[in-house]
N, C-alpha and C positions, 0 to 999 in steps of 0.2 A: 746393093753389093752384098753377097756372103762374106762369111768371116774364116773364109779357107779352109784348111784340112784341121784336125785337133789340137789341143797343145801339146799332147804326146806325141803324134805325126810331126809336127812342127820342130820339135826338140830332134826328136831321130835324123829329120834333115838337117840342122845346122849338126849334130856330131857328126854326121857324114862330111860333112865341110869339112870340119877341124881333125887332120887327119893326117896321118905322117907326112906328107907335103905340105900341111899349112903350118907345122911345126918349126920345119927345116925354113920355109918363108919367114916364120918371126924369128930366127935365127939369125937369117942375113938382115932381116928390118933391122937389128939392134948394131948389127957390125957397122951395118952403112951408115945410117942415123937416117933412114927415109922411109915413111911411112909405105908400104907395099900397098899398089893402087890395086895390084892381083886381089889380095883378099876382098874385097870390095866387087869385083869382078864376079870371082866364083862366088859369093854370098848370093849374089843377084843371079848370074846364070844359072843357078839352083834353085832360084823359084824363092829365099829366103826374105827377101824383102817385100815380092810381090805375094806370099802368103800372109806377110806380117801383115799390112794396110789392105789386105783383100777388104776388110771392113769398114777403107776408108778410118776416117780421124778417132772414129768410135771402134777401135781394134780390143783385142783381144789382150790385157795385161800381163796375161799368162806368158804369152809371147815373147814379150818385151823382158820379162824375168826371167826365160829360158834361156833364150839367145845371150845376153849379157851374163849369166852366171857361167854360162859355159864357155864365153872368151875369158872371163875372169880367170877361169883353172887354169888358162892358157897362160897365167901369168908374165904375162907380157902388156903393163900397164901404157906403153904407147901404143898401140896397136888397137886395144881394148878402147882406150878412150878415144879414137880415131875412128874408130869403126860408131861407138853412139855420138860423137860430132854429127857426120854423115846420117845417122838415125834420126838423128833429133831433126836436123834443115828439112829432112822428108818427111818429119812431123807435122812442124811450121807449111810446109808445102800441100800438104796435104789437108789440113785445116782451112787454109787460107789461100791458094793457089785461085785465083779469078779472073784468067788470062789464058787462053791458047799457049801462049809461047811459055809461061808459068808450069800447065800442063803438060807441055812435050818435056819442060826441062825435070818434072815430078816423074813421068815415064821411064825418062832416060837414067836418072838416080838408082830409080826402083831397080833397072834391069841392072847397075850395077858399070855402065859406060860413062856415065856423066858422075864424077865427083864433088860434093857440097862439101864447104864449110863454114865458118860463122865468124863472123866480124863485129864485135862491139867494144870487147875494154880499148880504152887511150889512155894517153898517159895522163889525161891530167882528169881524168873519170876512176878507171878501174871498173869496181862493182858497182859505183853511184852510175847507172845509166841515163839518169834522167838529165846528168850533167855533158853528154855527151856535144863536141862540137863540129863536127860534121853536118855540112848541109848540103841539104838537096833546094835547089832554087828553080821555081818555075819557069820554065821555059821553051814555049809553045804545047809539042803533046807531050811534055817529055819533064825533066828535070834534068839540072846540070849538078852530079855527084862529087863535092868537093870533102878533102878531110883525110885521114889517115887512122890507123887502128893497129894499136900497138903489140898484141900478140892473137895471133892469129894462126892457130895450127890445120897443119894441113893444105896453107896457103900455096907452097909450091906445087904442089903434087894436084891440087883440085881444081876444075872448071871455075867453079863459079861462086862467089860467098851471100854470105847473106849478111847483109850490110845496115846497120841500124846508123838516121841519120835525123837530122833536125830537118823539116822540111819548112821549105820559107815559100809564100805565096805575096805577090804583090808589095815586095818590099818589108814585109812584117816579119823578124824573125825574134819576136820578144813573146809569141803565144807556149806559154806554158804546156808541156806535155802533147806536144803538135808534132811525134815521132812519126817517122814511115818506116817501112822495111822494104827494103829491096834487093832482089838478084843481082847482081854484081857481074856479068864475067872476067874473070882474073886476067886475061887477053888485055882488059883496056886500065887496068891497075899496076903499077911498081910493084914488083915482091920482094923485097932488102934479105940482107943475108938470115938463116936461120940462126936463133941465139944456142951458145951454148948454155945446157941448162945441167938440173945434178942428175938427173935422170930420164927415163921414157925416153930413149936415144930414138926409137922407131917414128915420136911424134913430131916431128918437126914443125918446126913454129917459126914462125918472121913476122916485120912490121910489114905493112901494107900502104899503100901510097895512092892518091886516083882524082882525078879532076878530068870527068866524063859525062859526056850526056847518054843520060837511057831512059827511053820510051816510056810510055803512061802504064804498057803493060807490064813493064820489070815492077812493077809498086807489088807487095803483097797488103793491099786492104787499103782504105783511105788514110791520110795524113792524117795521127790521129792515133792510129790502132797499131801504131809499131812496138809499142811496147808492150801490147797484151800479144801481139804476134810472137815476139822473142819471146816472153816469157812461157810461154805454150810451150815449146821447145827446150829453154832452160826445165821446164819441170820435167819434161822425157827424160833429158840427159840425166839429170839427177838421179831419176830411179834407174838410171841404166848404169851411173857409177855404181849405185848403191848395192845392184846386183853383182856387179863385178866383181865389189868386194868380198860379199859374200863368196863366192867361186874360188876367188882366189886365199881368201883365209882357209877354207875346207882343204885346198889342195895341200898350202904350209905347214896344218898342223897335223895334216895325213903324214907328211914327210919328217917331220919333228917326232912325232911318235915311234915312227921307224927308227929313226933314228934313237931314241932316245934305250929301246927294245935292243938295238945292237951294239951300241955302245959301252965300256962298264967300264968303271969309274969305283975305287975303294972296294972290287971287290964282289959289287953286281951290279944290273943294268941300269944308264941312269933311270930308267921308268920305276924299279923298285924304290926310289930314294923321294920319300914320300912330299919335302918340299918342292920339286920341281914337278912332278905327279899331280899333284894338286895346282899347284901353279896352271901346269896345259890344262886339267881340267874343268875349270873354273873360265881359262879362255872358249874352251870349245863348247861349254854352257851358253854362253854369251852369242859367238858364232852359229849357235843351233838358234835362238833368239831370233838372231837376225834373219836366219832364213825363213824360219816358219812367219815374221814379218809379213816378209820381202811376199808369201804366200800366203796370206790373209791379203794383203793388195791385191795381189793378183784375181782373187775373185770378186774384186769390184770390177763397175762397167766404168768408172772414171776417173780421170789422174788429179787429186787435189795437190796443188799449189803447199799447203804449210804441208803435207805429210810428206809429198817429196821432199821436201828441203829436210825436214826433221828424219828420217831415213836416211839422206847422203850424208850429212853434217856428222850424226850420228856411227854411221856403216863407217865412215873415213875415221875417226879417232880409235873406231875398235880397230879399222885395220892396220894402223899405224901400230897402236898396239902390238898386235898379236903377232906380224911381222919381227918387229923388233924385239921381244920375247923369245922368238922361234931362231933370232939371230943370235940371241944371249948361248943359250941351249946348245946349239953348236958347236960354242966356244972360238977358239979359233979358227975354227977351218968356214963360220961362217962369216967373219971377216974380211977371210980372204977371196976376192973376188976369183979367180984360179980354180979355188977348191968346189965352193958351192956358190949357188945363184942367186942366194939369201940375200947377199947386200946390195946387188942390184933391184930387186925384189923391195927391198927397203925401201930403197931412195924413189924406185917408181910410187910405192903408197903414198909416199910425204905430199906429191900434188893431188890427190884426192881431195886435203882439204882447204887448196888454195880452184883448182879447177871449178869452173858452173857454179862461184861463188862459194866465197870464204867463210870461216866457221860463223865470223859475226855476221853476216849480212843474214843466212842463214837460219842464224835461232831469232833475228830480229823478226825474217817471217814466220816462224815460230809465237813469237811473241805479241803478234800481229791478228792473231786467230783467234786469243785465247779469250773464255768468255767468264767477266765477272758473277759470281752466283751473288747478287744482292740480297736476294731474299732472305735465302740460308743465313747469309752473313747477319743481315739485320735481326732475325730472330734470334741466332745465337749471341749477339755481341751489342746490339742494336742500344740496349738498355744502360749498360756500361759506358759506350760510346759519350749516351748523351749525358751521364754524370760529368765524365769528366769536360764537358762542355767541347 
C-alpha cells in the first residue's frame, strides 16, 4: 500500500468537507440530538478516509492530527467525537480485520456507507475492562453473543459495533484475560432509549442489549487478543480527542480576543486591562504547547499507548480550562446560551475527560511507562540510604 496524497493535500481535502453545508449539518445535529450519518458519508465519498489508511495500520499521524484539529474548530464536540468513534473501529479494523466479511465491512466504513461504533463500558465495569461480563460461548463455527454495554454512542444511527466480550470455550469461563472482539451488527442487538446527557446533543448514546449468534468470522483476532484489539483503537481515539481539542481551543480563544479588542469595560478595551491580557496569554502559551505536541507525534511512524493517553488526559483539563476562562471573559452574555455558543461549548469539553477513559485510568497508563533510573538514584543517594539502614 501507499500512504496517499501529502499531509498538506490531505488537510486541503477535509477543509473542503467542512464547509458551509457541513456547518449548517452540525447545526441541525445539535437541534435534533442525532448524530448526522451525512458527515460520515461525505468524509468517505471524498476520498477522506480512503487517503487516511491508504497506508493500511501503518498510516500517516500527520493525518490523523489534521482531520481531528480541523473538526475540533468545528466546535461541535459531538459530532467531533463521533466522527473519531467511527476512526478509531476502522483503526481496530484495519489492524486486525482477518475475515472477508471483516474486509468488505472495513471497505464499506472507509467509503463512509457502513457506520462503526464501539461497545465496551457496562455498568458494573466502566473503565476496568478486563471486568467486563459479556460472553461469547462457543458454539459450533460461531459464538453465541450474550451481555449488554451501557453507553454506547452512536448506537442508533450505526450498522455495526464493536463489541468486547468474555469468550468461553468448552464450558471454562474462569480463563483470565481470554477477551475477543467482535463485529456486532446493530440489526440483531436491542438499542434502548438515548440518555439525556449535559451536552454533545449531536452524540447520541444508549444502552445496548444482544443475545446472538455470529460466525467465526465476525471474531476480530483469536480469543485472547480482544483487549489489545480495543486498545489499538482506544489509543487512535485518544489522539484524535487530543487534536480536537487543540482545534477547538485555538478557535475560542481566537474569538475571546475579538472579543476582548471590542469590548470596553472602565473606559478601554478589555484586552488593554492587563489582568485578563495576561490571563488569555498565558492560556494560548499553553494551547500553542499542545499543538506543536500534537506535531512532534505526528512525525512519528507509531501511536504509543502512554503518550496518547498522557496528551488526551492532558489536552482535556487544558481544554476544560480554557473554555471556561473564555466563558468567564464574556461575562454575561457567555452564559447565556441565546447570546453566545460558549456554554454549550463548555459543557461539550467536560466529556473529554470522562470519554476514551477517565483522568485516572489515564495517568495510571502514564504511570505504567515510567522508568526508574537506579543507577543515578544509587550513586547519588545510594550511600545515605544505607546509613540510614
Amino acid at each position: 500500500m501507499t500512504n496517499g496524497t501529502s499531509a498538506e493535500n490531505f488537510c486541503a481535502a477535509v477543509e473542503a468537507v467542512l464547509d458551509d453545508r457541513f456547518r449548517e449539518t452540525l447545526a441541525e445535529a445539535e437541534r435534533q440530538g442525532v448524530f448526522p450519518r451525512e458527515v460520515l458519508a461525505r468524509l468517505g465519498a471524498a476520498g477522506v478516509f480512503a487517503d487516511k489508511w491508504a497506508g493500511g495500520y501503518r498510516f500517516q499521524l500527520a493525518k490523523l492530527v489534521g482531520l481531528h484539529t480541523a473538526l475540533g474548530a468545528a466546535c461541535s464536540g459531538g459530532v467531533g467525537v463521533g466522527v473519531s468513534l467511527h476512526d478509531s473501529a476502522l483503526a481496530v479494523l484495519y489492524r486486525f480485520a482477518g475475515s472477508d466479511h471483516l474486509r468488505s465491512l472495513r471497505a464499506d466504513a472507509t467509503a463512509g456507507t457502513a457506520v462503526l461504533c464501539i461497545g465496551v463500558s457496562e455498568e458494573t465495569g466502566g473503565s476496568d475492562l478486563q471486568a467486563v461480563r459479556t460472553t461469547a460461548v462457543r458454539d459450533g463455527n460461531g459464538y453465541v453473543l450474550t451481555g449488554a454495554k451501557a453507553f454506547v454512542s452512536l448506537s442508533n444511527v450505526a450498522d455495526f459495533a464493536l463489541v468486547l466480550a468474555r469468550c468461553v470455550e468448552n464450558g471454562d469461563d474462569h480463563r483470565p484475560g481470554n477477551l475477543g472482539l467482535f463485529a456486532l451488527p446493530l440489526t440483531s442487538a436491542s438499542v434502548g432509549k438515548p440518555y439525556d446527557k449535559l451536552g454533545a446533543n449531536s452524540l447520541d448514546t444508549a444502552p445496548i442489549e444482544f443475545d446472538t449468534w455470529l460466525p467465526d468470522e465476525a471474531l476480530l483476532g483469536r480469543p485472547g487478543t480482544g483487549l489489545a484489539a480495543i486498545t489499538w483503537g482506544l489509543t487512535h481515539e485518544r489522539l484524535s480527542i487530543a487534536a480536537q481539542i487543540s482545534g477547538a481551543c485555538g478557535r475560542v480563544l481566537g474569538l475571546t480576543v475579538a472579543r476582548m479588542m471590542r469590548r470596553e469595560q472602565f473606559g478601554k478595551p478589555l484586552f488593554g486591562h492587563q489582568a485578563l491580557r495576561l490571563r488569555v496569554a498565558e492560556l494560548q502559551a499553553r494551547v500553542d504547547m499542545l499543538r506543536l505536541a500534537l506535531q512532534g507525534v505526528a512525525t512519528t511512524e507509531q501511536i504509543d499507548v502512554r503518550t496518547a493517553a498522557g496528551l488526551k488526559v492532558t489536552a482535556a483539563r487544558l481544554g476544560q480550562e480554557v473554555v471556561g476562562e473564555c466563558l468567564h471573559i464574556f461575562g454575561g452574555a457567555g452564559y447565556l446560551t441565546a447570546e453566545t455558543p460558549l456554554a454549550g461549548w463548555w459543557q461539550d469539553m467536560r466529556l473529554s475527560r470522562i470519554g476514551s477513559g477517565t483522568d485516572e485510568v489515564l495517568w495510571e497508563l502514564v504511570a505504567a511507562g515510567m522508568k526508574p533510573d537506579f543507577n543515578e538514584y544509587e550513586a547519588l543517594f545510594g550511600q545515605a540510604d544505607h546509613r540510614r539502614g
